[in-house]
mmCIF file of the N, C-alpha and C atoms, coordinates in Angstrom:
data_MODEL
# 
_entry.id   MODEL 
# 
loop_
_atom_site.group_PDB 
_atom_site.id 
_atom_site.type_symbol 
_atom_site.label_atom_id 
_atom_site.label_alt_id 
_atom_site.label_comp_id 
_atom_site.label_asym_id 
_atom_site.label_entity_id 
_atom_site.label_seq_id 
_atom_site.pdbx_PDB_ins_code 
_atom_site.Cartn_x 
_atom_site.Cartn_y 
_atom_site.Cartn_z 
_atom_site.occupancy 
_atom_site.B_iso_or_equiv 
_atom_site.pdbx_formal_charge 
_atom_site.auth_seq_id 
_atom_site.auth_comp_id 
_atom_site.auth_asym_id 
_atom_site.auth_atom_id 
_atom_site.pdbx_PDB_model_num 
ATOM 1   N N  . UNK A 1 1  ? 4.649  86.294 11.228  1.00 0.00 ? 1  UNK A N  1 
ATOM 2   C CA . UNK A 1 1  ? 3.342  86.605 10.678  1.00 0.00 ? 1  UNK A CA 1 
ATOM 3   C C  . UNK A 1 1  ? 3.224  85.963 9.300   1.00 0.00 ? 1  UNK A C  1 
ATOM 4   N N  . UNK A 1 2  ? 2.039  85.090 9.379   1.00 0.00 ? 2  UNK A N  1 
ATOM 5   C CA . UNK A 1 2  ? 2.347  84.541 7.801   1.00 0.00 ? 2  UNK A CA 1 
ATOM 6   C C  . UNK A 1 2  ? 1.841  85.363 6.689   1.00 0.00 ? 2  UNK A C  1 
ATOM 7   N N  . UNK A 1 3  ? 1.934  84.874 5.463   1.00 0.00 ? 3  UNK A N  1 
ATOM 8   C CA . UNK A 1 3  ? 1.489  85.827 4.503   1.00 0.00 ? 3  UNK A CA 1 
ATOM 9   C C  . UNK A 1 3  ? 0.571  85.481 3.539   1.00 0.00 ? 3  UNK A C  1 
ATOM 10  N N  . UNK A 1 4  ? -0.113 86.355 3.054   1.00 0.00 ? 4  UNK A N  1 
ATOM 11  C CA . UNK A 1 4  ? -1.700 85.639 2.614   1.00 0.00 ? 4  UNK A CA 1 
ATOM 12  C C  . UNK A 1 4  ? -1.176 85.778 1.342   1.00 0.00 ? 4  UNK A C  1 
ATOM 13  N N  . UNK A 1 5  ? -2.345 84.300 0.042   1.00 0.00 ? 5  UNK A N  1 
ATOM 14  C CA . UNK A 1 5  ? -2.130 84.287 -0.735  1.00 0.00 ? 5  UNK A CA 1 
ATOM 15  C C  . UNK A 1 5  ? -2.124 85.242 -1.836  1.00 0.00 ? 5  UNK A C  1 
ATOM 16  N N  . UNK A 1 6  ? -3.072 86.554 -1.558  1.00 0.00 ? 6  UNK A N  1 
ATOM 17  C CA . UNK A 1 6  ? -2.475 87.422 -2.178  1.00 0.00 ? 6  UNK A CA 1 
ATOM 18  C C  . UNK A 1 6  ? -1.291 88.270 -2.386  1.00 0.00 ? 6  UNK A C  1 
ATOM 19  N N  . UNK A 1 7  ? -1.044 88.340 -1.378  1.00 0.00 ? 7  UNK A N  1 
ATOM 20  C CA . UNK A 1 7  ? 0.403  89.060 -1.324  1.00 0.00 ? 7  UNK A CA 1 
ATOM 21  C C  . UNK A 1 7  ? 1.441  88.241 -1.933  1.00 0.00 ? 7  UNK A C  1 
ATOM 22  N N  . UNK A 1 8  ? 1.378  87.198 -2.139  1.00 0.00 ? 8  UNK A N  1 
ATOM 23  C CA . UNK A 1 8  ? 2.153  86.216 -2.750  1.00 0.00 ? 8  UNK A CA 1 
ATOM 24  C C  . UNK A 1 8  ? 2.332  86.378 -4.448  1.00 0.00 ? 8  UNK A C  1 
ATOM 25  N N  . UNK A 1 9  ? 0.714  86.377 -4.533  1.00 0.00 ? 9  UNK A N  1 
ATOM 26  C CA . UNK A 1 9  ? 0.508  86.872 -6.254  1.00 0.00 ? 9  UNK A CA 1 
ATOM 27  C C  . UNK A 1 9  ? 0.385  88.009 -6.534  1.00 0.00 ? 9  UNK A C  1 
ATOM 28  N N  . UNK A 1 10 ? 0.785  89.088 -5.760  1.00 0.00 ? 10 UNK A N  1 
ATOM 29  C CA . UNK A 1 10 ? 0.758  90.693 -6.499  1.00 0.00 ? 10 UNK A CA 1 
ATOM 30  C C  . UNK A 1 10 ? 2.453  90.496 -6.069  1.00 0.00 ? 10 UNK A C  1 
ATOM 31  N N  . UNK A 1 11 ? 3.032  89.992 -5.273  1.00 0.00 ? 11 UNK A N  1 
ATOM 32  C CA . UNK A 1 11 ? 4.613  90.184 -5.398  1.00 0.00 ? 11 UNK A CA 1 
ATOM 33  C C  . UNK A 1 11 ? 5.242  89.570 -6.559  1.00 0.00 ? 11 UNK A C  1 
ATOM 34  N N  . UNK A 1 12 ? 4.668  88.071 -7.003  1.00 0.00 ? 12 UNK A N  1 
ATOM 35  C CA . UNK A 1 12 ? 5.126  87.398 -8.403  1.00 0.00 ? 12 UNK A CA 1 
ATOM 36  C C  . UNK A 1 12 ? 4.799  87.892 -9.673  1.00 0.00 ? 12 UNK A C  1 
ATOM 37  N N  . UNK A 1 13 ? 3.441  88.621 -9.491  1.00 0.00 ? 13 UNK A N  1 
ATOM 38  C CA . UNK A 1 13 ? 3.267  89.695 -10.794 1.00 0.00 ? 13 UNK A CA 1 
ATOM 39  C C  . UNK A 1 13 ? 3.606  90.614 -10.756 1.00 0.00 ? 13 UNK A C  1 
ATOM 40  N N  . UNK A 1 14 ? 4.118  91.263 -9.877  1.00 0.00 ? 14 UNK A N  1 
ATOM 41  C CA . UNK A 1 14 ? 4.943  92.570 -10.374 1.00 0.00 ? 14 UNK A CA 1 
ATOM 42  C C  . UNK A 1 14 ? 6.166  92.555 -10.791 1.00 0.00 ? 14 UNK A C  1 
ATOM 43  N N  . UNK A 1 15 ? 6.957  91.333 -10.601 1.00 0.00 ? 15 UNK A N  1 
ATOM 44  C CA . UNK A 1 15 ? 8.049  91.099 -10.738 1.00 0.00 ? 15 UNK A CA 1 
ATOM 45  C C  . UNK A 1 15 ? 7.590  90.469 -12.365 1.00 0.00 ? 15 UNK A C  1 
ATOM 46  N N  . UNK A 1 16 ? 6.980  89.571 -12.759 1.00 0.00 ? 16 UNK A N  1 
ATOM 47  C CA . UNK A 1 16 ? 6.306  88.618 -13.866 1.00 0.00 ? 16 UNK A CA 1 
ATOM 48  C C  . UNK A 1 16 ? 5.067  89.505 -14.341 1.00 0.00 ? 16 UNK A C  1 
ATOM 49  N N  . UNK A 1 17 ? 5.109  90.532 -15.216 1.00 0.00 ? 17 UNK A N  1 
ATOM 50  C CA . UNK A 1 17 ? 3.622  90.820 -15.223 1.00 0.00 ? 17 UNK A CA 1 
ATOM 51  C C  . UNK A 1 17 ? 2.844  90.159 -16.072 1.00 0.00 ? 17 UNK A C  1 
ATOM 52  N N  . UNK A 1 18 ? 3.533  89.442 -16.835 1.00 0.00 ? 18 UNK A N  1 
ATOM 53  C CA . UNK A 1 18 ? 2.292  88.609 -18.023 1.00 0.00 ? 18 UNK A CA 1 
ATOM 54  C C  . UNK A 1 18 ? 2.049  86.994 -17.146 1.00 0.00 ? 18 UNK A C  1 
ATOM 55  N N  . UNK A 1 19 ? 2.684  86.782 -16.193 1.00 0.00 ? 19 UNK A N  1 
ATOM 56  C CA . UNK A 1 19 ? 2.457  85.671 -15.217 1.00 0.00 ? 19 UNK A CA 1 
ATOM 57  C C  . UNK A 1 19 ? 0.688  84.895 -14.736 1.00 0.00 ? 19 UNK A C  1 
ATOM 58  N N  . UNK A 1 20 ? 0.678  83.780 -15.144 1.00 0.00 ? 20 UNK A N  1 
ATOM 59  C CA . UNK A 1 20 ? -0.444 83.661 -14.823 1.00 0.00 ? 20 UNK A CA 1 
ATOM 60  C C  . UNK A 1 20 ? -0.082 82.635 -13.227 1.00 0.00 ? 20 UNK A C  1 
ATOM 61  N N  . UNK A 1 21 ? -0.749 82.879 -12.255 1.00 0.00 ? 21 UNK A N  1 
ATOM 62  C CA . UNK A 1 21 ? -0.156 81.778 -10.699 1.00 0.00 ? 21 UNK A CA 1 
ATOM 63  C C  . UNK A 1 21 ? -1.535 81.588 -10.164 1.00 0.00 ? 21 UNK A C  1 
ATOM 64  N N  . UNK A 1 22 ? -1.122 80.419 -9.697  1.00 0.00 ? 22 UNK A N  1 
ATOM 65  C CA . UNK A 1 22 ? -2.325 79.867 -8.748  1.00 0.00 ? 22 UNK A CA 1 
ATOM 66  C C  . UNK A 1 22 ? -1.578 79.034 -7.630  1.00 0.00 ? 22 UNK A C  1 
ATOM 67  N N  . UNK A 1 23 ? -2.500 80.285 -6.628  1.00 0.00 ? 23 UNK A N  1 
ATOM 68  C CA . UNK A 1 23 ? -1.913 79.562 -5.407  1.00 0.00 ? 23 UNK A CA 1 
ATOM 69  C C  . UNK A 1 23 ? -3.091 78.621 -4.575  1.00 0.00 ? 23 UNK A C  1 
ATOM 70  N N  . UNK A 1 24 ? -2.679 77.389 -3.843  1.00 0.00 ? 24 UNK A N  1 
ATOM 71  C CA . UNK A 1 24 ? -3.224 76.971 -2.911  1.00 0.00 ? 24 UNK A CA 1 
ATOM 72  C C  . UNK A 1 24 ? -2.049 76.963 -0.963  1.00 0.00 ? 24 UNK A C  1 
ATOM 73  N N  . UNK A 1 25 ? -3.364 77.101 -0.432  1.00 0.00 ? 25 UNK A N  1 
ATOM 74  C CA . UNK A 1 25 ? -3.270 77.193 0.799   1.00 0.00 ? 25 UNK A CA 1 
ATOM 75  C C  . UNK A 1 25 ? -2.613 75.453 1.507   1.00 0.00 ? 25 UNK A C  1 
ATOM 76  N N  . UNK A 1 26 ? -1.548 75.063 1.630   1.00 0.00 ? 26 UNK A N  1 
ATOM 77  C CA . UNK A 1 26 ? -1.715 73.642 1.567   1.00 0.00 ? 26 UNK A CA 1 
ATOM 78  C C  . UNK A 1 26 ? -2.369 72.959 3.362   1.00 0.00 ? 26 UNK A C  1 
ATOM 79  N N  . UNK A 1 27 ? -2.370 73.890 4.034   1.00 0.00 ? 27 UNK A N  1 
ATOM 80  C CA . UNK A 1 27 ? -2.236 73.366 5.757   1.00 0.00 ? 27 UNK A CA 1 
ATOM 81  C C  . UNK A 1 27 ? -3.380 74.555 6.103   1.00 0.00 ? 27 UNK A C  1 
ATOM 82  N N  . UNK A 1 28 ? -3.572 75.227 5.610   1.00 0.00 ? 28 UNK A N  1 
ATOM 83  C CA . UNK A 1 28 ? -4.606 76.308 6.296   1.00 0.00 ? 28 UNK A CA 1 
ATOM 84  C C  . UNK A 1 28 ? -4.237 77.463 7.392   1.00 0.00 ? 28 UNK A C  1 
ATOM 85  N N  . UNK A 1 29 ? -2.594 77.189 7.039   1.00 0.00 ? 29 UNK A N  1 
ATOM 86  C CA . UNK A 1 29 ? -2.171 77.822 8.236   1.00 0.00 ? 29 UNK A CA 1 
ATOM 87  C C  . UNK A 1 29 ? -1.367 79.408 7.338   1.00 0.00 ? 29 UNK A C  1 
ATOM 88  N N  . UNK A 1 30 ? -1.686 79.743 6.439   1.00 0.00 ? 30 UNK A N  1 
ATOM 89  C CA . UNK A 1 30 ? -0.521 80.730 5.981   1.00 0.00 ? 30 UNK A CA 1 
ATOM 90  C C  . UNK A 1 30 ? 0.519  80.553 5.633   1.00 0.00 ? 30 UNK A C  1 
ATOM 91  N N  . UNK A 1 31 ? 1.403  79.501 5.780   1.00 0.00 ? 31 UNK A N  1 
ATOM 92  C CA . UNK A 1 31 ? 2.541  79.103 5.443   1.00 0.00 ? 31 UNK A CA 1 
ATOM 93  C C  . UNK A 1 31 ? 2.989  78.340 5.060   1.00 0.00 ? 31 UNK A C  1 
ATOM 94  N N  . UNK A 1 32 ? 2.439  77.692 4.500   1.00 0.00 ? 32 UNK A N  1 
ATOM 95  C CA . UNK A 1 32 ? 2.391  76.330 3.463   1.00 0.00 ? 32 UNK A CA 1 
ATOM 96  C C  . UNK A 1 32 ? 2.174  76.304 2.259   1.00 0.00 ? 32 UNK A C  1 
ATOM 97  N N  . UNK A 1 33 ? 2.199  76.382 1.100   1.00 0.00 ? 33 UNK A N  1 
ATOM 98  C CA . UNK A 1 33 ? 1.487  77.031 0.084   1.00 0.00 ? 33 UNK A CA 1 
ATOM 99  C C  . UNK A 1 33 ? 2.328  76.133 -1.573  1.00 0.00 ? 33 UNK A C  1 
ATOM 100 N N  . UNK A 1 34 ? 1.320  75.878 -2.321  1.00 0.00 ? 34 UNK A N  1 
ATOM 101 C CA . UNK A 1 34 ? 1.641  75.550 -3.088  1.00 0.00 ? 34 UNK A CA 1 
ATOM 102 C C  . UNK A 1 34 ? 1.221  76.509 -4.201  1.00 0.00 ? 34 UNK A C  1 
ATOM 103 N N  . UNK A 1 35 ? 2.415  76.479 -5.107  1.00 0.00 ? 35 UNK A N  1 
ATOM 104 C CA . UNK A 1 35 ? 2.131  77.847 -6.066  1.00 0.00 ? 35 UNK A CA 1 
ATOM 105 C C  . UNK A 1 35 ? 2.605  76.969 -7.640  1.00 0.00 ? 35 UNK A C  1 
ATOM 106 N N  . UNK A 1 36 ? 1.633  77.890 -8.650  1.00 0.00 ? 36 UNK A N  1 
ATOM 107 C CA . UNK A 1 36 ? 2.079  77.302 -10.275 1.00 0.00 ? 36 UNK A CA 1 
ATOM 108 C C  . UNK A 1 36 ? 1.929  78.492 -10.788 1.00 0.00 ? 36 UNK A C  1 
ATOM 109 N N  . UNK A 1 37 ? 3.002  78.905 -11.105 1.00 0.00 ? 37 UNK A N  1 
ATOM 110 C CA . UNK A 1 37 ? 3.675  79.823 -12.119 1.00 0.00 ? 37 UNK A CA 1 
ATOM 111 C C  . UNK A 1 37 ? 3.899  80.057 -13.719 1.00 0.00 ? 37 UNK A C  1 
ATOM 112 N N  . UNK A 1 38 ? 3.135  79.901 -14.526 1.00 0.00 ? 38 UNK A N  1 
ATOM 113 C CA . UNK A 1 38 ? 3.292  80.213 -16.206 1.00 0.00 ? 38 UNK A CA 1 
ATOM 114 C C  . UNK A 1 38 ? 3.579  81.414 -16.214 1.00 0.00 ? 38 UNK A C  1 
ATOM 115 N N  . UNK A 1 39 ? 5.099  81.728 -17.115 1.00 0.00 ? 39 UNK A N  1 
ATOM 116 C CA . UNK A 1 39 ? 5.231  83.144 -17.948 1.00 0.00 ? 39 UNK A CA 1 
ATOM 117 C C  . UNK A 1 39 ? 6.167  82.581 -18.868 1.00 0.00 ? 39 UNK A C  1 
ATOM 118 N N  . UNK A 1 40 ? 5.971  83.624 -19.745 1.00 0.00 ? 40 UNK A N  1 
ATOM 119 C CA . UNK A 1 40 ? 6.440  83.753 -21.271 1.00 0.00 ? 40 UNK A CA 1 
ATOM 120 C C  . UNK A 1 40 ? 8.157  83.960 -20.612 1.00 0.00 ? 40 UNK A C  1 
ATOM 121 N N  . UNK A 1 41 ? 8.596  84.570 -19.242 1.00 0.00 ? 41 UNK A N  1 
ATOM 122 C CA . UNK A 1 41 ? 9.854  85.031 -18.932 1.00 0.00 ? 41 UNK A CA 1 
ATOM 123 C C  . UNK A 1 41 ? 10.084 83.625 -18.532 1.00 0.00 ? 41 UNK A C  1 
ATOM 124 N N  . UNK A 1 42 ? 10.000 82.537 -18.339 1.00 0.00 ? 42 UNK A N  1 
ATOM 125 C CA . UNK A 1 42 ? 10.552 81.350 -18.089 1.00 0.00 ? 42 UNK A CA 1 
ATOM 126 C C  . UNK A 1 42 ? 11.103 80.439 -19.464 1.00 0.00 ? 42 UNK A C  1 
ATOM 127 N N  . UNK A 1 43 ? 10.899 80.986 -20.447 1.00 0.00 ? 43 UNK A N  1 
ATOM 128 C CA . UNK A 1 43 ? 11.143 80.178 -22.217 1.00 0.00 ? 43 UNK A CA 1 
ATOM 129 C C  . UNK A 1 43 ? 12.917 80.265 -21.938 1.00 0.00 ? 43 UNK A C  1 
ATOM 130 N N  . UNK A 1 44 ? 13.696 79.314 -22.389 1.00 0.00 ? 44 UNK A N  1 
ATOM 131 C CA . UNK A 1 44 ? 14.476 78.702 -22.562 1.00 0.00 ? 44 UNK A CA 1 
ATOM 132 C C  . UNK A 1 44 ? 15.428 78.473 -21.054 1.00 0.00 ? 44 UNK A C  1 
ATOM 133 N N  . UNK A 1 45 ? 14.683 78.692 -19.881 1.00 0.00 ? 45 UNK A N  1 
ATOM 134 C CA . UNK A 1 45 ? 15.535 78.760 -18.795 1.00 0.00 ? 45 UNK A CA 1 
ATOM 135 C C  . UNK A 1 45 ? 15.288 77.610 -17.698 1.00 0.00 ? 45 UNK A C  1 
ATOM 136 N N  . UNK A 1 46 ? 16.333 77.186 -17.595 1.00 0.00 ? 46 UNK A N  1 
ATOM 137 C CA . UNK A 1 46 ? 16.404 75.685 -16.547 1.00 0.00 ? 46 UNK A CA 1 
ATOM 138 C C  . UNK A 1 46 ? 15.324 76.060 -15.467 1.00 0.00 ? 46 UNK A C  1 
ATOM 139 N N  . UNK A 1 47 ? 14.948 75.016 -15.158 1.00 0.00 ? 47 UNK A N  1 
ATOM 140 C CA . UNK A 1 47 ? 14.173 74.797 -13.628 1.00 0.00 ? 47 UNK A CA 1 
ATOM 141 C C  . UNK A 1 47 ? 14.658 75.485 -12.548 1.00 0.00 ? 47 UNK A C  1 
ATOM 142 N N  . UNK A 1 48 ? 15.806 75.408 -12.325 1.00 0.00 ? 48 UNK A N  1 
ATOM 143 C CA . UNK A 1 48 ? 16.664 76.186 -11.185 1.00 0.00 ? 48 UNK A CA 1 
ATOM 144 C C  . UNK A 1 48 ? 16.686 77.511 -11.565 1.00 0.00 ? 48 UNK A C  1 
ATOM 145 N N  . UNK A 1 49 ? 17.045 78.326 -12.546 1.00 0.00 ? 49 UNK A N  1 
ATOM 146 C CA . UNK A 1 49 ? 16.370 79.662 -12.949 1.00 0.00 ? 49 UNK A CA 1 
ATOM 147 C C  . UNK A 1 49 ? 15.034 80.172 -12.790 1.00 0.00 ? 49 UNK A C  1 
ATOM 148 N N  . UNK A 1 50 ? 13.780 79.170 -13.451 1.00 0.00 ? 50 UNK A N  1 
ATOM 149 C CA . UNK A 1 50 ? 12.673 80.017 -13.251 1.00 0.00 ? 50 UNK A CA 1 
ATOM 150 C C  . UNK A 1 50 ? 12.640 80.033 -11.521 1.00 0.00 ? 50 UNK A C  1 
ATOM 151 N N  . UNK A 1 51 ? 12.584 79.102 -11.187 1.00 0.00 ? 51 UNK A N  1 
ATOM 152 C CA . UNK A 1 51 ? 12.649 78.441 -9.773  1.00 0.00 ? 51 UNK A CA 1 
ATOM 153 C C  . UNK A 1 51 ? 13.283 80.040 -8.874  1.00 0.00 ? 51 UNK A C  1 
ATOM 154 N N  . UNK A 1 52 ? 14.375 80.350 -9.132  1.00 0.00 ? 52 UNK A N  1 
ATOM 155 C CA . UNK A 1 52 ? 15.362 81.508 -8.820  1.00 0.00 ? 52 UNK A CA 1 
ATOM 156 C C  . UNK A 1 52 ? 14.419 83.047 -9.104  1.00 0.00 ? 52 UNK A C  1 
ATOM 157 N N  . UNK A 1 53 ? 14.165 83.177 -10.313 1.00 0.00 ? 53 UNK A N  1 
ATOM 158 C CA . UNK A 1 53 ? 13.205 84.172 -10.609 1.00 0.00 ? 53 UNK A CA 1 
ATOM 159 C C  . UNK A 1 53 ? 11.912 84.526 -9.944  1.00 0.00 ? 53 UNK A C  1 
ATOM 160 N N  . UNK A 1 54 ? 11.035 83.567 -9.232  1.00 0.00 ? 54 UNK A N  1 
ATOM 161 C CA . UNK A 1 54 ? 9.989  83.482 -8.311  1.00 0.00 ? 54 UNK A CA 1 
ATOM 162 C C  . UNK A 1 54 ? 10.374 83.820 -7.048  1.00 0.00 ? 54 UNK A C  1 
ATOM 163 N N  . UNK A 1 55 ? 11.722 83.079 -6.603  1.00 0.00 ? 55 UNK A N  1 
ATOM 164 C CA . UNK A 1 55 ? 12.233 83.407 -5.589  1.00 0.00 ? 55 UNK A CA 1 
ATOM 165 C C  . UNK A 1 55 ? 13.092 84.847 -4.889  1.00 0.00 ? 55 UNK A C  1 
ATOM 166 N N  . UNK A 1 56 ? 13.312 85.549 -6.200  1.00 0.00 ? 56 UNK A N  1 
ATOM 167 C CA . UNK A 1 56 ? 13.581 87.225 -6.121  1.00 0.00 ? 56 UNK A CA 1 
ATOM 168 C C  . UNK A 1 56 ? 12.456 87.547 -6.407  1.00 0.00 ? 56 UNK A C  1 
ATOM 169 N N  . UNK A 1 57 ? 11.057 87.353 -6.593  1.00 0.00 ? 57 UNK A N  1 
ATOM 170 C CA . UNK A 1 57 ? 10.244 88.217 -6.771  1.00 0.00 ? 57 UNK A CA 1 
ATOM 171 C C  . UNK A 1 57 ? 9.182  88.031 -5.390  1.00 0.00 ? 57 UNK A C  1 
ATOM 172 N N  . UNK A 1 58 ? 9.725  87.368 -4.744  1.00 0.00 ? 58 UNK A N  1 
ATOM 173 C CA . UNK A 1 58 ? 9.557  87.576 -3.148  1.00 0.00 ? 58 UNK A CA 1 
ATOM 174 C C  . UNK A 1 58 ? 9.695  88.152 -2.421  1.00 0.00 ? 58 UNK A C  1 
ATOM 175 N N  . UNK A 1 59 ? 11.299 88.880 -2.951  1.00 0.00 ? 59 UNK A N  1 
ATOM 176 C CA . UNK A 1 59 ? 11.824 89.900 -1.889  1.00 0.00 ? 59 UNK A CA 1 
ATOM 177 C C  . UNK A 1 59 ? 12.024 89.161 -0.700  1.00 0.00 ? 59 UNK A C  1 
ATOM 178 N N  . UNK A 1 60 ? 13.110 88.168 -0.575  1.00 0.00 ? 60 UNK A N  1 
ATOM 179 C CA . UNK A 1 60 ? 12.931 88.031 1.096   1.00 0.00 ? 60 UNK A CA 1 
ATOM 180 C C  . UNK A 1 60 ? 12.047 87.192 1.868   1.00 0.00 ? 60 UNK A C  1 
ATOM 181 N N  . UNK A 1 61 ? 11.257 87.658 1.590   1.00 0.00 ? 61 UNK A N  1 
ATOM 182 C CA . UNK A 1 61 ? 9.832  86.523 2.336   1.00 0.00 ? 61 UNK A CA 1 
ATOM 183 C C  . UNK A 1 61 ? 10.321 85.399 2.687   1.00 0.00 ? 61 UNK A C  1 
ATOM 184 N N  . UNK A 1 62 ? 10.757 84.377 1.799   1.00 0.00 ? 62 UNK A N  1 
ATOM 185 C CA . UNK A 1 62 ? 10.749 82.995 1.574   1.00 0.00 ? 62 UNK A CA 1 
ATOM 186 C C  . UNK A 1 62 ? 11.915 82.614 2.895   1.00 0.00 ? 62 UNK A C  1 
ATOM 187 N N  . UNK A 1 63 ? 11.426 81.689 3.819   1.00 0.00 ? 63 UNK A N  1 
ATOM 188 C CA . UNK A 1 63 ? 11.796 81.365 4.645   1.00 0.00 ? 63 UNK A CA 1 
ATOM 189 C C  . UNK A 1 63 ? 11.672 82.212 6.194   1.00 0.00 ? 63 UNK A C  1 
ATOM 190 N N  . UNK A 1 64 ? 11.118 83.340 5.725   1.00 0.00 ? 64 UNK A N  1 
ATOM 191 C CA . UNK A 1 64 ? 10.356 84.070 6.776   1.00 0.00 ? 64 UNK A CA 1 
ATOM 192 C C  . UNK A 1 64 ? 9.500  83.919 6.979   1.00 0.00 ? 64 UNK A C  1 
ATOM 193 N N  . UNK A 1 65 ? 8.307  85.138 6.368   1.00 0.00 ? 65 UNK A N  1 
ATOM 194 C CA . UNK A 1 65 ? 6.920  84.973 6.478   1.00 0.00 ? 65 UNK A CA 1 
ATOM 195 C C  . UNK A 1 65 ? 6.504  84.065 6.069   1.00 0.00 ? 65 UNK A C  1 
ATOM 196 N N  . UNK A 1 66 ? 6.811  83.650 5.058   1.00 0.00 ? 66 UNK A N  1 
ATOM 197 C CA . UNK A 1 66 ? 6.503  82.337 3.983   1.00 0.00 ? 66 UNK A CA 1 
ATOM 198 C C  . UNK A 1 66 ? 7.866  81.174 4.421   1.00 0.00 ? 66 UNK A C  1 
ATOM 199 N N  . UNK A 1 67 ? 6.875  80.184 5.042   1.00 0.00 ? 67 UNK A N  1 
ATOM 200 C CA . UNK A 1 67 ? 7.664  79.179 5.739   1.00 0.00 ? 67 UNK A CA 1 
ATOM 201 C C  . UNK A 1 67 ? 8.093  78.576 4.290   1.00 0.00 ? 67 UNK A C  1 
ATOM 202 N N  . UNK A 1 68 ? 6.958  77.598 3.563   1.00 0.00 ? 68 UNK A N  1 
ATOM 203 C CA . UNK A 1 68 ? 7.037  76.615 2.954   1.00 0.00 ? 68 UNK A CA 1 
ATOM 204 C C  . UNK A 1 68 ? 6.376  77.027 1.541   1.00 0.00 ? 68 UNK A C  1 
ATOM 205 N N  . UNK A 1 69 ? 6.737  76.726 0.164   1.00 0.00 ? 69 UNK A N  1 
ATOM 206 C CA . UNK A 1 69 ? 6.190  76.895 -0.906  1.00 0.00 ? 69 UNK A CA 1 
ATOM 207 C C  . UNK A 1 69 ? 6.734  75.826 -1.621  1.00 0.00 ? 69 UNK A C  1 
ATOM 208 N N  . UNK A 1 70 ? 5.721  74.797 -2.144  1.00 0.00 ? 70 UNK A N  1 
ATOM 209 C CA . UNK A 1 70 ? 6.071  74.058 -3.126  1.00 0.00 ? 70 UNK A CA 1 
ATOM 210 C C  . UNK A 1 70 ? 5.693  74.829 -4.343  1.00 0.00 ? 70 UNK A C  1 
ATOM 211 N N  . UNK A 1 71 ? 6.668  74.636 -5.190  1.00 0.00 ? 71 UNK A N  1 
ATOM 212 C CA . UNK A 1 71 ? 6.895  75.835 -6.423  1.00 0.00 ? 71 UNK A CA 1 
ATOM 213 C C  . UNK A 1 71 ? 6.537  74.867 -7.784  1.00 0.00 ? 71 UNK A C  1 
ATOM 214 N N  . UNK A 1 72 ? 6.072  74.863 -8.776  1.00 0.00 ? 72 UNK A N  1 
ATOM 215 C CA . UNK A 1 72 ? 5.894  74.622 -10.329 1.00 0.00 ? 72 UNK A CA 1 
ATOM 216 C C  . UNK A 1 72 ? 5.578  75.699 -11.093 1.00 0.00 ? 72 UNK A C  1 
ATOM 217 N N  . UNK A 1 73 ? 6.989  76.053 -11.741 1.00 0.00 ? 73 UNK A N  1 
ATOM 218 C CA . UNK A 1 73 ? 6.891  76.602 -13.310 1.00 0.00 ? 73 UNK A CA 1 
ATOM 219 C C  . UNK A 1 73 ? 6.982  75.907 -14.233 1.00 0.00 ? 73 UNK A C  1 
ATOM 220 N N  . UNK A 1 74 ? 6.666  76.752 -15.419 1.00 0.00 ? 74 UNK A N  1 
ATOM 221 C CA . UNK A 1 74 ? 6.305  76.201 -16.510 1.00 0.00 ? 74 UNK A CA 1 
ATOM 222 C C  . UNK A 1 74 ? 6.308  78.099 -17.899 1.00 0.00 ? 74 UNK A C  1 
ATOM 223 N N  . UNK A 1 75 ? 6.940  77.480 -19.035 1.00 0.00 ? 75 UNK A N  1 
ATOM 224 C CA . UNK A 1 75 ? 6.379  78.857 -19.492 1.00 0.00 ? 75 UNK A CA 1 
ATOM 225 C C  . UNK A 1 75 ? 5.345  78.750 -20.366 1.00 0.00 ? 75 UNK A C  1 
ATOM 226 N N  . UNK A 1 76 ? 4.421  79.224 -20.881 1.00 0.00 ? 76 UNK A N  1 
ATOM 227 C CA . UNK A 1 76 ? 3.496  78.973 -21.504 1.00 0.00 ? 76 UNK A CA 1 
ATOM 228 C C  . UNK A 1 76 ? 3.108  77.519 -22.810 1.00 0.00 ? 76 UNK A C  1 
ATOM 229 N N  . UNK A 1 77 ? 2.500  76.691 -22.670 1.00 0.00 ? 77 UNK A N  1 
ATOM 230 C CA . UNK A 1 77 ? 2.631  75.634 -24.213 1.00 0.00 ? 77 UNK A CA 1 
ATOM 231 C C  . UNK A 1 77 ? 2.014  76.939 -25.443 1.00 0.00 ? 77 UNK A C  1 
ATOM 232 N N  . UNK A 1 78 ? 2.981  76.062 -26.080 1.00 0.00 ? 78 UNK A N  1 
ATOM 233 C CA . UNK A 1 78 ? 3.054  76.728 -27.877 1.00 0.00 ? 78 UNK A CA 1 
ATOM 234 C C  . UNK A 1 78 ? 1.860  76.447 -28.947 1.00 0.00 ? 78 UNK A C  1 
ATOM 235 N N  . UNK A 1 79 ? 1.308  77.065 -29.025 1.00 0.00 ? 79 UNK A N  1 
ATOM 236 C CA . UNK A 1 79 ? 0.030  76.573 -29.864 1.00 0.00 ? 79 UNK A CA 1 
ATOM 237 C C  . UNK A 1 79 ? 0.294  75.854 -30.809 1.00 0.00 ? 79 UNK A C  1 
# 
């Protein structure tokens, strides 16, 4: 069963609550999905960390319900 883009962004903000994400649908099918991730919890941490952090705030999903996610974090630019 795939999983809709909301459920995607109330699972990454609860885990991230100052998180800002935008997801797109990439295939129209539920399971494809490209996601961009800004939080202040990504500041000084490698790609493979924030990367890791999105991916526990899935719970699981990822590679289940959620076939495919192309992922971009970023933590906020500095005024």
């Amino acid at each position: 069963m795939p999983m809709e883009a909301g459920e995607i962004e109330s699972l990454i903000k609860a885990a991230l609550p100052d998180a800002t994400v935008s997801i797109e649908d990439l295939a129209g099918d539920g399971d494809h999905y490209a996601c961009k991730v800004v939080s202040e919890s990504f500041r000084g941490r490698s790609r493979l960390q924030q990367h890791q952090m999105v991916y526990a705030a899935l719970q699981g999903h990822m590679g289940g319900a959620l076939h495919a996610l192309a992922l971009q974090t970023n933590p906020p630019l500095m005024a």
